[in-house]
C-alpha positions as CSV (number, residue, x, y, z in Angstrom):
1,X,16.2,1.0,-3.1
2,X,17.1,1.1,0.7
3,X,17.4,-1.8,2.5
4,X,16.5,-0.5,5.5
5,X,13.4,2.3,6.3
6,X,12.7,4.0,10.0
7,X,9.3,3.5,11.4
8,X,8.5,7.3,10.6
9,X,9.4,6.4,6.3
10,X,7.5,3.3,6.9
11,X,4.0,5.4,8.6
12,X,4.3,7.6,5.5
13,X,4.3,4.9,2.5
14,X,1.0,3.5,4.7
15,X,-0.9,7.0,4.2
16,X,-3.6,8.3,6.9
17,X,-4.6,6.7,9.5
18,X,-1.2,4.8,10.2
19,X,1.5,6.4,12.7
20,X,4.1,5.2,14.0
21,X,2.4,4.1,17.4
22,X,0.1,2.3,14.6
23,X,2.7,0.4,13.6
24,X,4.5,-0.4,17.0
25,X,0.9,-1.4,18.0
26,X,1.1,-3.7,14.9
27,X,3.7,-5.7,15.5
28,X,2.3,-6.5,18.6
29,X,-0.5,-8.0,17.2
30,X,1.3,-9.5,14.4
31,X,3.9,-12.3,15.1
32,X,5.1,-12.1,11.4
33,X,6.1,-8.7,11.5
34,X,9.1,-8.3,13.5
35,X,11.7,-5.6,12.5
36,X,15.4,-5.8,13.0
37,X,16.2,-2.9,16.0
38,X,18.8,-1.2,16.0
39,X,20.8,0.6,18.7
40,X,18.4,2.2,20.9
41,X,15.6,0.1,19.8
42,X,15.8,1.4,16.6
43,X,13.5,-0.5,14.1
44,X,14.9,-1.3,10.8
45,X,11.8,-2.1,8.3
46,X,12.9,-4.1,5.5
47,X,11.0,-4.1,2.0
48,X,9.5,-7.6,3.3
49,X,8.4,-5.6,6.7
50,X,6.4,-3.2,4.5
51,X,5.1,-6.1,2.2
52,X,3.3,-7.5,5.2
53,X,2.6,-3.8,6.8
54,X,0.2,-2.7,3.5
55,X,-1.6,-5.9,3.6
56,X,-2.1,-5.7,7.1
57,X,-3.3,-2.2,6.2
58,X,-5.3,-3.3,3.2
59,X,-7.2,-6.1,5.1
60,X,-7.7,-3.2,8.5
61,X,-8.0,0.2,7.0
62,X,-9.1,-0.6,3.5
63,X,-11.4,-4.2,3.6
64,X,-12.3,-3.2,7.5
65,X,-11.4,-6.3,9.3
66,X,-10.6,-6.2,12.9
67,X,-7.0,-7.3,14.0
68,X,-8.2,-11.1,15.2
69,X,-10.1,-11.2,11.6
70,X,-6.6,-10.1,9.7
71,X,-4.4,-12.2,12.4
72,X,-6.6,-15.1,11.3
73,X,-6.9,-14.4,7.8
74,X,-3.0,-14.1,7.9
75,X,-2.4,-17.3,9.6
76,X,-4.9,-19.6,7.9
77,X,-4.6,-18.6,4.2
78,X,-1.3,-16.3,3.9
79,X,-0.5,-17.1,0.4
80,X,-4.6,-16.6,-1.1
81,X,-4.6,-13.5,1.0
82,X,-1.4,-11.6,-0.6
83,X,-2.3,-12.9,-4.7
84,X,-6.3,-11.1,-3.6
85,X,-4.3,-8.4,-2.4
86,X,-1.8,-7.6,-5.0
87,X,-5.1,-8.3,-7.4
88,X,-6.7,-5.4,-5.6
89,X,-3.2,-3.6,-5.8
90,X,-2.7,-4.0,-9.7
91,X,-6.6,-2.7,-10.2
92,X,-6.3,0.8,-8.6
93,X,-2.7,1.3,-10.3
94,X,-4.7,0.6,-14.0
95,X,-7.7,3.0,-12.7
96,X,-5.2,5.5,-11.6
97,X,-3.3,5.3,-15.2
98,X,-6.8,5.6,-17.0
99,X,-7.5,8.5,-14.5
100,X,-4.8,10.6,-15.6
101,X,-4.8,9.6,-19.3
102,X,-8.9,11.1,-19.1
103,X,-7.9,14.3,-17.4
104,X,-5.0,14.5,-20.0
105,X,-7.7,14.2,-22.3
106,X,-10.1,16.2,-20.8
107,X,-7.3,19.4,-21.1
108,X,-7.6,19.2,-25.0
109,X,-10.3,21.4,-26.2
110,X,-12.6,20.8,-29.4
111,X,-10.3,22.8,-31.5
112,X,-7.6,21.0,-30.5
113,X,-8.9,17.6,-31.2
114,X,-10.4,19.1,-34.7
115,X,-6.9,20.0,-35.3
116,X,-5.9,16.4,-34.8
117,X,-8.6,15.0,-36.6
118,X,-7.8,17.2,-39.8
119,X,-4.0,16.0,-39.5
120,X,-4.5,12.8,-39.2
């Protein structure tokens, strides 16, 4: 693991709709987010920095809050906030895993699975 990720890495873990003039835009809006710079200006995102940056996505892109809703959801219940979130997080990993074990599934044909039967 890195320590430290460009604002271009950073865009891409966040998927579509987030750019890098997202993300300057973000920190902005967001006190809590404030990435080391390096020379240059150069910012420096830090596995912490990206913590915060998906649930700022999660409650904008994904739940459709506006920034003030997120800035105040943020500030008045921070801690309730990230447990919903990693709840939400932990849910589509599991449907993802059952996803892929059905369309492993779904490649075995009947023979294939009578063959299994009779074996077993």
């Amino acid at each position: 693991m890195k320590l430290y990720y460009s604002i271009h890495e950073v865009a891409a873990m966040l998927g579509p709709g987030v750019n890098e003039s997202t993300l300057r835009y973000w920190e902005k809006e967001f006190e809590q987010l404030a990435p080391r710079k390096a020379g240059r200006g150069v910012r420096q995102y830090t596995q912490k920095d990206i913590d915060l940056l998906k649930l700022i996505y999660h409650l904008v892109k994904e739940k459709g809050m506006t920034l003030k809703g997120a800035k105040s959801r943020l500030a008045v219940n921070k801690e309730k906030t990230d447990k919903n979130f990693e709840v939400v997080s932990r849910l589509k990993q599991i449907r993802q895993e059952l996803m892929d074990m059905k369309q492993a599934l779904d490649a075995f044909t009947y023979t294939q699975m009578e063959e299994l039967r009779i074996e077993s």
